[in-house]
ROTOR-542619 format. One record per residue (C-alpha): x, y, z. Coordinates in nm, 2 decimals, decimal comma, always signed. Example, Ala and Ser with C-alpha at 12.3 -4.5 7.8 and 13.67 -1.06 7.14 Angstrom:
BEGIN
X	Y	Z
+1,23	-0,45	+0,78 $
+1,37	-0,11	+0,71 $
END
This chain:
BEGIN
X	Y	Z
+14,51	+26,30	-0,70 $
+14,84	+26,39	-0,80 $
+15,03	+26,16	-1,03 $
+15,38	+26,01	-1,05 $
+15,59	+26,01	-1,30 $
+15,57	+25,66	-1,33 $
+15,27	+25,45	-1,23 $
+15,35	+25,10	-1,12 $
+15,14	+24,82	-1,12 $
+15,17	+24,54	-0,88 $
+15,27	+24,21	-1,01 $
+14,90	+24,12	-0,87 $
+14,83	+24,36	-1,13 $
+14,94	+24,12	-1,45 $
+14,64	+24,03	-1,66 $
+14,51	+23,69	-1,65 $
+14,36	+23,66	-1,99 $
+14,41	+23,85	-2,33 $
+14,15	+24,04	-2,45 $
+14,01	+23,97	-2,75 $
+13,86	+24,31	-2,96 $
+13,66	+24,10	-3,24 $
+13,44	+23,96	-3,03 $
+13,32	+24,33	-2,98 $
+13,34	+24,41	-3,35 $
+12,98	+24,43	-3,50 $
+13,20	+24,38	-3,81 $
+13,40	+24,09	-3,82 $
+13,73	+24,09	-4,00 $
+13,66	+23,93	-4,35 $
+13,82	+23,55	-4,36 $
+14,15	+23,44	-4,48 $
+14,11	+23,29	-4,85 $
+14,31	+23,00	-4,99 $
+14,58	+23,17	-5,22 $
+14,48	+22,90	-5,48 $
+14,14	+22,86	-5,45 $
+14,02	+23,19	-5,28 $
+13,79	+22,96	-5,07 $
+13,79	+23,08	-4,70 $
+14,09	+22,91	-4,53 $
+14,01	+22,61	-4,28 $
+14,16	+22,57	-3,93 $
+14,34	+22,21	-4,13 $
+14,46	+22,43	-4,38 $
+14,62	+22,73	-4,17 $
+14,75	+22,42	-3,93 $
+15,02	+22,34	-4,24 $
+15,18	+22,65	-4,16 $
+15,07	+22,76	-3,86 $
+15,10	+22,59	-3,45 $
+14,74	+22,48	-3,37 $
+14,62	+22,67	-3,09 $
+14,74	+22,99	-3,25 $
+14,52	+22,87	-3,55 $
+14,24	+22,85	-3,31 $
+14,33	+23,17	-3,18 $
+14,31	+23,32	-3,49 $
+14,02	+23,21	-3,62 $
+13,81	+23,29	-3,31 $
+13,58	+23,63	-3,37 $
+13,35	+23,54	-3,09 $
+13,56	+23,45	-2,69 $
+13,59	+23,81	-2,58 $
+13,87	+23,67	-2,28 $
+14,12	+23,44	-2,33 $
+14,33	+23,25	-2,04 $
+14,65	+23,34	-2,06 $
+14,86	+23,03	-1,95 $
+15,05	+23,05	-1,61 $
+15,37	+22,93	-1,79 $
+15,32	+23,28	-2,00 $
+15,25	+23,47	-1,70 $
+15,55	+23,38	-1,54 $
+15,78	+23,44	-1,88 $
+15,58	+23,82	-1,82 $
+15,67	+23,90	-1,47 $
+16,04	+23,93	-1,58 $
+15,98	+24,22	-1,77 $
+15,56	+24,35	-1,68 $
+15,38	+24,48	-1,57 $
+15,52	+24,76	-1,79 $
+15,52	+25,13	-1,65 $
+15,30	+25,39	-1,79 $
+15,51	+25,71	-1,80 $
+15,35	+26,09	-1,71 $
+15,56	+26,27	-1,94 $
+15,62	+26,57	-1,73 $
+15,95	+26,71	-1,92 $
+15,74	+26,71	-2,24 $
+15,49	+26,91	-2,16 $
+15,67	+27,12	-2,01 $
+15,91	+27,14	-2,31 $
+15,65	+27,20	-2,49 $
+15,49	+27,45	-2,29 $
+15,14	+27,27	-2,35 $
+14,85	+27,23	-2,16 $
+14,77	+26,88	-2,25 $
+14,85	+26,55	-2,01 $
+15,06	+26,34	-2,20 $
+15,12	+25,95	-2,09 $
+15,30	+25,68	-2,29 $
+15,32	+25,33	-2,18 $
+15,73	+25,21	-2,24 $
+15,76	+24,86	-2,39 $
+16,08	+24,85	-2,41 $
+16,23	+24,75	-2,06 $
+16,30	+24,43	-2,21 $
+16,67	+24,28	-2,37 $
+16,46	+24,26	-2,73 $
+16,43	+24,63	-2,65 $
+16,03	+24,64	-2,75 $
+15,66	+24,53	-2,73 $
+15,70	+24,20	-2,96 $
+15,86	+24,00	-2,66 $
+15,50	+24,01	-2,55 $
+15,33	+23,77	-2,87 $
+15,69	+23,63	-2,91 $
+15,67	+23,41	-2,61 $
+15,33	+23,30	-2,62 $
+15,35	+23,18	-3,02 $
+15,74	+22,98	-2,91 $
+15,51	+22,81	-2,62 $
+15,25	+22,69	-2,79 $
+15,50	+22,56	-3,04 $
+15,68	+22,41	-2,79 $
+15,32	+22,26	-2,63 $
+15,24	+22,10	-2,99 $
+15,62	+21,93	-2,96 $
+15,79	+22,11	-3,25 $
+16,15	+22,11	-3,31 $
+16,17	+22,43	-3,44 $
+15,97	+22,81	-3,56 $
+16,06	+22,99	-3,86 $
+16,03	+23,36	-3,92 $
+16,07	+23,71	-4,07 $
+16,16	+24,01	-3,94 $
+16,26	+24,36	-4,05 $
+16,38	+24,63	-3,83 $
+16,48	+24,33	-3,59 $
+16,25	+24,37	-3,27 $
+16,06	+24,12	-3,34 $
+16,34	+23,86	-3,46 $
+16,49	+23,93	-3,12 $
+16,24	+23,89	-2,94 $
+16,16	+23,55	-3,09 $
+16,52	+23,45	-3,05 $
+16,49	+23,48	-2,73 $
+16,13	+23,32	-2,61 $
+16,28	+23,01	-2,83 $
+16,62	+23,03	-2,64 $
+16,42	+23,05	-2,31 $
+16,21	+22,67	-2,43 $
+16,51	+22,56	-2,65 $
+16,36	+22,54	-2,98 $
+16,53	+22,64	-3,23 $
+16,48	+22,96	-3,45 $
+16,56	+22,99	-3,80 $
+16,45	+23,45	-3,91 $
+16,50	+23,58	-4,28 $
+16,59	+23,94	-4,21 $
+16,53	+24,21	-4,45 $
+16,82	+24,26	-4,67 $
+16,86	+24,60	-4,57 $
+16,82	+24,60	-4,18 $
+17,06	+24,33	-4,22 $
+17,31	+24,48	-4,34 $
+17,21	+24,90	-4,14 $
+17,17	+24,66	-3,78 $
+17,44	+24,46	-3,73 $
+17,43	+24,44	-3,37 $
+17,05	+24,34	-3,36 $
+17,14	+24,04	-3,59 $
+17,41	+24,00	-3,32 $
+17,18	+24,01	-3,05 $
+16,99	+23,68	-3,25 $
+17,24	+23,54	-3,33 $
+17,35	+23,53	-2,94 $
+17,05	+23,43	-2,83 $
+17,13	+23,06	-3,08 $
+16,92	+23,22	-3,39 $
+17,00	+23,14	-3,75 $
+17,00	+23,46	-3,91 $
+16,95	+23,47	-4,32 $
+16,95	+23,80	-4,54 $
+16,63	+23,84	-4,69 $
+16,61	+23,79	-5,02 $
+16,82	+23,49	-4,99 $
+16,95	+23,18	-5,24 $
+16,84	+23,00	-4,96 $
+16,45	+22,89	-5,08 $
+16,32	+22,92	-5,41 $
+16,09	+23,21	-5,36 $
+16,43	+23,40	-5,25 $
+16,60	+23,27	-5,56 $
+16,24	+23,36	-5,77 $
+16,28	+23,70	-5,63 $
+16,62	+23,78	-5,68 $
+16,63	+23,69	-6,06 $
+16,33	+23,94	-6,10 $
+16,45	+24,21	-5,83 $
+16,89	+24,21	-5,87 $
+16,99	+24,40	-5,61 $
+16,67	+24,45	-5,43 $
+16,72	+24,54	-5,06 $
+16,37	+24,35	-4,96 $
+16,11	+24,33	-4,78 $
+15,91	+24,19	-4,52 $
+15,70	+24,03	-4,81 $
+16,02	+23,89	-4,93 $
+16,08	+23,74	-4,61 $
+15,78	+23,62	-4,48 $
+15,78	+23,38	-4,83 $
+16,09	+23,27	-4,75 $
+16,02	+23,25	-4,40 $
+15,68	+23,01	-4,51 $
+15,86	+22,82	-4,72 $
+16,11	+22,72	-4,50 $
+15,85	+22,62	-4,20 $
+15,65	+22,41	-4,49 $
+15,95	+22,20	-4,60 $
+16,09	+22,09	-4,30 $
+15,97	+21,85	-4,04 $
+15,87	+21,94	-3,70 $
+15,88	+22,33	-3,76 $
+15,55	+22,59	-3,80 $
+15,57	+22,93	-3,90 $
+15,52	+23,24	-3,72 $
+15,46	+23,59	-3,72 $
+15,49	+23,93	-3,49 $
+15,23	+24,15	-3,60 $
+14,90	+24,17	-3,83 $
+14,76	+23,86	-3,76 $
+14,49	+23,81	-3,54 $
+14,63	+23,60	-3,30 $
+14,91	+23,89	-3,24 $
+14,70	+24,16	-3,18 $
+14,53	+23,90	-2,88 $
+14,90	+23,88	-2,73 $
+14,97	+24,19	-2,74 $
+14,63	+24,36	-2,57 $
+14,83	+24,29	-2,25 $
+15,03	+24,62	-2,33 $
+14,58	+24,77	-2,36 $
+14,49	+24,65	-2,04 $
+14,77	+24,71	-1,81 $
+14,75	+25,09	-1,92 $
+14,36	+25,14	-1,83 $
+14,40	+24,92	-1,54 $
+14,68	+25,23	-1,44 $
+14,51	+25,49	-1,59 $
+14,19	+25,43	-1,39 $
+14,38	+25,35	-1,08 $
+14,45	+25,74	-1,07 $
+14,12	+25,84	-1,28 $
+14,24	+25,93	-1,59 $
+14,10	+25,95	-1,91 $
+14,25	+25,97	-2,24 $
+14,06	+26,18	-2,50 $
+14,38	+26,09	-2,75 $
+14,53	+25,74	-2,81 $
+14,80	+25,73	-3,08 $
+15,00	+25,42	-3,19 $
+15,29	+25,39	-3,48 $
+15,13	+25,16	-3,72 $
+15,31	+24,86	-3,98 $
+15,13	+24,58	-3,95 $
+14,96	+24,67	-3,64 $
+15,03	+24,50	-3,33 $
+15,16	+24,72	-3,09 $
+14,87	+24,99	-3,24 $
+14,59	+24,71	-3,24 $
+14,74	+24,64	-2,83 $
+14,75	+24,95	-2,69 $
+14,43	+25,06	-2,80 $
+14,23	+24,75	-2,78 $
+14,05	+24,75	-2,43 $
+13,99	+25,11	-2,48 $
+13,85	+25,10	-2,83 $
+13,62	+24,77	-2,70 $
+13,45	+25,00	-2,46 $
+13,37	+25,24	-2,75 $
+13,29	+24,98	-2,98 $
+13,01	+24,89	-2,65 $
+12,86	+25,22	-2,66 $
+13,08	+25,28	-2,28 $
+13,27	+25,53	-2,35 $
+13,45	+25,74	-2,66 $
+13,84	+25,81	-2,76 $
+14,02	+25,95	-3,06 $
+14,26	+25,67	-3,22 $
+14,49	+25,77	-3,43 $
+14,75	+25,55	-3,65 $
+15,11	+25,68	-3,75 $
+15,21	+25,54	-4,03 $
+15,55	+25,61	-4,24 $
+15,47	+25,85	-4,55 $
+15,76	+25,59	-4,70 $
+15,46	+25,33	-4,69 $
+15,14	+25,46	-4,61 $
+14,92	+25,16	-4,62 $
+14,61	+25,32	-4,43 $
+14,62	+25,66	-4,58 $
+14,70	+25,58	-4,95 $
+14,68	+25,24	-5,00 $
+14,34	+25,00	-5,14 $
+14,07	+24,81	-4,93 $
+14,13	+24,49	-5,09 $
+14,23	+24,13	-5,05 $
+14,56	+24,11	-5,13 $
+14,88	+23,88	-5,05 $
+15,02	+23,85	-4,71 $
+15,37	+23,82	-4,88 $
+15,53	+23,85	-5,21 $
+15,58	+23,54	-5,32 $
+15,22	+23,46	-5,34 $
+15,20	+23,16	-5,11 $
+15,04	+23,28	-4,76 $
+14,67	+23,32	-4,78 $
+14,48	+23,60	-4,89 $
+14,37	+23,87	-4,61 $
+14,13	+24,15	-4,67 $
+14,36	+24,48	-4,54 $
+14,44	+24,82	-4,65 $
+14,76	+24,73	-4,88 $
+14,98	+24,94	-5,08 $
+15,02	+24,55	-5,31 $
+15,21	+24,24	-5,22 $
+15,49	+24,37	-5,47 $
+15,51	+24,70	-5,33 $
+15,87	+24,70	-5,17 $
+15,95	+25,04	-4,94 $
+16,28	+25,21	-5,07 $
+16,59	+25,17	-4,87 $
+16,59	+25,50	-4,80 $
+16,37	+25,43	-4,47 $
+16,52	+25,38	-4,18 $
+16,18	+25,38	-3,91 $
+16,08	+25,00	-4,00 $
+15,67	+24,92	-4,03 $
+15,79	+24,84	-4,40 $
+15,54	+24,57	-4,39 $
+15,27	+24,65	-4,73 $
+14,95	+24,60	-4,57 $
+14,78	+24,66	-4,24 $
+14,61	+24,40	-3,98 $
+14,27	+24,30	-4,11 $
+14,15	+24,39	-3,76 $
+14,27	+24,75	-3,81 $
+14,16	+24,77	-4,11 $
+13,82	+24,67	-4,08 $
+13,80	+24,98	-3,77 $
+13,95	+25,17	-4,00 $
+13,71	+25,13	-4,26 $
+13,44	+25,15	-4,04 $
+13,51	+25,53	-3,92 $
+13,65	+25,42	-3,56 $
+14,02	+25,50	-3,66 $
+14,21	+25,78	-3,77 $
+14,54	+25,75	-3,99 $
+14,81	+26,02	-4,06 $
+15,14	+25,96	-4,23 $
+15,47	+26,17	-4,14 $
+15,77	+26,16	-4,33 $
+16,09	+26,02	-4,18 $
+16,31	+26,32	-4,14 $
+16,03	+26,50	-3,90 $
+15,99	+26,14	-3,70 $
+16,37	+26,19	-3,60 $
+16,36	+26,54	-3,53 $
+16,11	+26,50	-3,28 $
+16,28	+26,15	-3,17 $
+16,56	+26,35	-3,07 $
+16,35	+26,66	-2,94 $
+16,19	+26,33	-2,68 $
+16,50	+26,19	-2,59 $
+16,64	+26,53	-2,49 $
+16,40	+26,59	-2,27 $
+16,27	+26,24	-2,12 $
+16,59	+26,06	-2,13 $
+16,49	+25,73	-2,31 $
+16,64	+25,71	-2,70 $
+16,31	+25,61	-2,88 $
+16,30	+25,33	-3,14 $
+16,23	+25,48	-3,47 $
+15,89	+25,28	-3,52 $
+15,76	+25,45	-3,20 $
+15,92	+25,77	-3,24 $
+15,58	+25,82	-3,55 $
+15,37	+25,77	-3,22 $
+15,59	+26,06	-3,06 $
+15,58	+26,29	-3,36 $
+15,18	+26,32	-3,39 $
+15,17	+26,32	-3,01 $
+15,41	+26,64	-2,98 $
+15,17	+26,82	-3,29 $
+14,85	+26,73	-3,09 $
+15,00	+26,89	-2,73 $
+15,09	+27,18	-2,92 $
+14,79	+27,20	-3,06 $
+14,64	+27,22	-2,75 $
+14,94	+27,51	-2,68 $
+14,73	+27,72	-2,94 $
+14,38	+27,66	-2,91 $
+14,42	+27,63	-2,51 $
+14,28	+27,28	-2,53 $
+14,36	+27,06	-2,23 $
+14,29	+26,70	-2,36 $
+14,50	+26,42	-2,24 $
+14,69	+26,24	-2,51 $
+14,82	+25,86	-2,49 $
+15,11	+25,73	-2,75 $
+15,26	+25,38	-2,72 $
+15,66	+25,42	-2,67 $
+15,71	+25,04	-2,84 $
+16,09	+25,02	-2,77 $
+16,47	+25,17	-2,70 $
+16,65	+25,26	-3,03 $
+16,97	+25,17	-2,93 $
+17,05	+24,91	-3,21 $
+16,90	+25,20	-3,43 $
+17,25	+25,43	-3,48 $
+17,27	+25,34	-3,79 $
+16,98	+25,58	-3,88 $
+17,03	+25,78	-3,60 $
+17,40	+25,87	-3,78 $
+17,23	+25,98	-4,09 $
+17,01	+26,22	-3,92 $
+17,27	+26,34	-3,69 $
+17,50	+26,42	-4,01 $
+17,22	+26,61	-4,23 $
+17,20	+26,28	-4,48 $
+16,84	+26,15	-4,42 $
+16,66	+26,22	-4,66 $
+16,23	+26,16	-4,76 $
+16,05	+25,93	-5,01 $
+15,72	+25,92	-5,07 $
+15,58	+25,68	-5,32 $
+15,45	+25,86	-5,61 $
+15,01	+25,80	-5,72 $
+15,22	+25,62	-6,04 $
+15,42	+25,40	-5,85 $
+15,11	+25,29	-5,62 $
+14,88	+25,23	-5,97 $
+15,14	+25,02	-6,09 $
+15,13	+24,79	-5,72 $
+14,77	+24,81	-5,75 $
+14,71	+24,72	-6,07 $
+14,89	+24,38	-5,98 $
+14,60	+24,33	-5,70 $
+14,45	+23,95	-5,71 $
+14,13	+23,95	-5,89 $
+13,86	+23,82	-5,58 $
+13,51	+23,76	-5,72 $
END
């Protein structure tokens, strides 16, 4: 059967419930602890901060589907189903052998996958009758996106944006503020975990830690708002297994099978989506697939970072979650421009990871944008920095395949446009970029800071 260059699925086509990859997990992420106490965290506890049907959401290792509400659906079929792309030019660029597929998130005004979660965590606040949602965000994609799902049910939206994005991507703050967001740099004056951090940290160009503190305590002292989050929790990787099962649903409308799923990973959510109906059917015993996680050499939580509990944020006030984590403290140097700057990894990920079902590699950020630019040459979509990791490892597997002869087919998650990303593009362009890789010192000193968990 010959296939397109771009496989459409019917609006038919839209999935009706998430799909939940714990409830195939023989091991079960290991529970959120209390910060305080480091007694497992209780659905009353998480409700504090969090909306309640997320919290139910999150907590929930066992429902394998979950309805997806119609009011959610509908918000999808502006922008999904999303097409799954044959990327012909490439391998013909490339002069491989291999099939190589990505599924494009980014058809979309937030310009990437987090619309997807985005929506459904602003509904559910808006079902629980809250004025308002509080957030971080640090490249932007995910700020934008929640700007707009709480334009779209007229909450209001209050993100802390990493000091440095803010000030590198000015017109994705724009695009916030637009959409009726109040936009704060990250660390801020604003709280007094901001305030806490910048007399320790003068000058210090953030990080999502920062943020997500500030972004907590904000939500916890103010009436009528909840906190929320775009990627490594549970409940985001549910939300965003929509971007999973629309690509098998396409792949096996044309019989395809991928021997090679690859994903840029931060926290996980657009990694942990794509791969999750695929990975449940290995997890089963049904059938078996590479993954492989792309993570910036910048901060390489998977491939040098601890298996530990650690802080979800630097300020030391969300829970506790067990994840591969480079520290709470760590704080990735200005110097990258790709985002997933986050300092741990989804505790779902992690566990797979630790379990032998996931590969991770790290690449540094100058060959990222040389093969960014190498893909948007050629397939004529400017790639987001995050998913242009996905992009890099996917162009080194086809032409590995180019030398061995190999004809596997190889699947990468394009999570969004870079077109708010010129900033970094620039540097590139004009020879500036440089690389940083965390030194084994720097990382002992992070680790050594680890909390102590009996």
């Amino acid at each position: 059967m010959e296939i397109p260059y771009k496989i459409y699925l019917d609006e038919s086509d839209l999935p009706r419930a998430w799909y939940n990859l714990r409830a195939d997990m023989k091991n079960k992420p290991a529970p959120l602890l209390d910060p305080a106490t480091h007694e497992v965290m209780t659905a009353e506890k998480l409700g504090a901060v969090f909306c309640d049907e997320l919290v139910k959401q999150e907590l929930d290792n066992d429902t394998r589907y979950i309805p997806i509400p119609d009011e959610i659906r509908d918000f999808y079929k502006m922008y999904r189903p999303a097409p799954l792309v044959r990327a012909y030019c490439l391998e013909k660029k490339l002069g491989t052998p291999a099939k190589i597929y990505y599924k494009f998130e980014g058809n979309n005004t937030s310009g990437s996958h987090k619309l997807n979660s985005a929506i459904a965590q602003a509904y559910y606040a808006k079902k629980q009758g809250l004025r308002g949602v509080t957030t971080e965000t640090g490249a932007g994609q995910w700020g934008t996106a929640l700007s707009m799902a709480c334009a779209y049910l007229e909450l209001d939206c209050l993100v802390y944006m990493v000091k440095c994005s803010y000030e590198q991507k000015p017109f994705r703050r724009e695009v916030m503020r637009t959409y009726g967001a109040k936009v704060t740099p990250s660390p801020s004056d604003t709280t007094a975990i901001g305030r806490k951090i910048l007399a320790e940290h003068p000058g210090t160009s953030g990080s999502l830690g920062c943020a997500i503190s500030e972004a907590v305590e904000a939500a916890t002292t103010r009436d009528g708002y909840r906190y929320v989050l775009g990627s490594v929790l549970n409940q985001v990787m549910l939300h965003q297994s929509i971007i999973g099962l629309e690509t098998k649903t396409a792949m096996d409308k044309y019989g395809v099978k991928p021997d090679i799923i690859i994903g840029c990973a931060g926290g996980g959510s657009n990694l942990g989506g794509l791969i999750a109906p695929f990975m449940g059917e290995k997890l089963r015993g049904e059938a078996d697939y590479r993954f492989v996680a792309v993570e910036p050499a910048s901060c390489p939580s998977l491939t040098r970072g601890v298996y530990a509990y650690d802080f979800c944020d630097t300020g030391e006030v969300c829970p506790l979650a067990k994840m591969y984590t480079l520290g709470a403290g760590f704080i990735p140097s200005a110097n990258h421009a790709g985002g997933l700057r986050y300092h741990g990894m989804s505790s779902t990920l992690s566990q797979l990871y630790h379990d032998g079902y996931l590969d991770a590699v790290s690449v540094e950020q100058t060959s990222v944008f040389e093969a960014a630019v190498q893909f948007a040459r050629v397939e004529g979509i400017l790639p987001a920095p995050e998913s242009s990791h996905a992009i890099k490892v996917a162009m080194d597997e086809a032409i590995r395949c180019r030398e061995t002869g190999e004809e596997k087919t190889i699947l990468f998650g394009l999570t969004g446009t870079g077109y708010f990303d010129m900033y970094a593009y620039q540097r590139y362009n004009d020879g500036e970029m440089s690389d940083y890789v965390p030194t084994d010192e720097e990382l002992a000193a992070s680790f050594a800071k680890l909390p102590k968990i009996d």
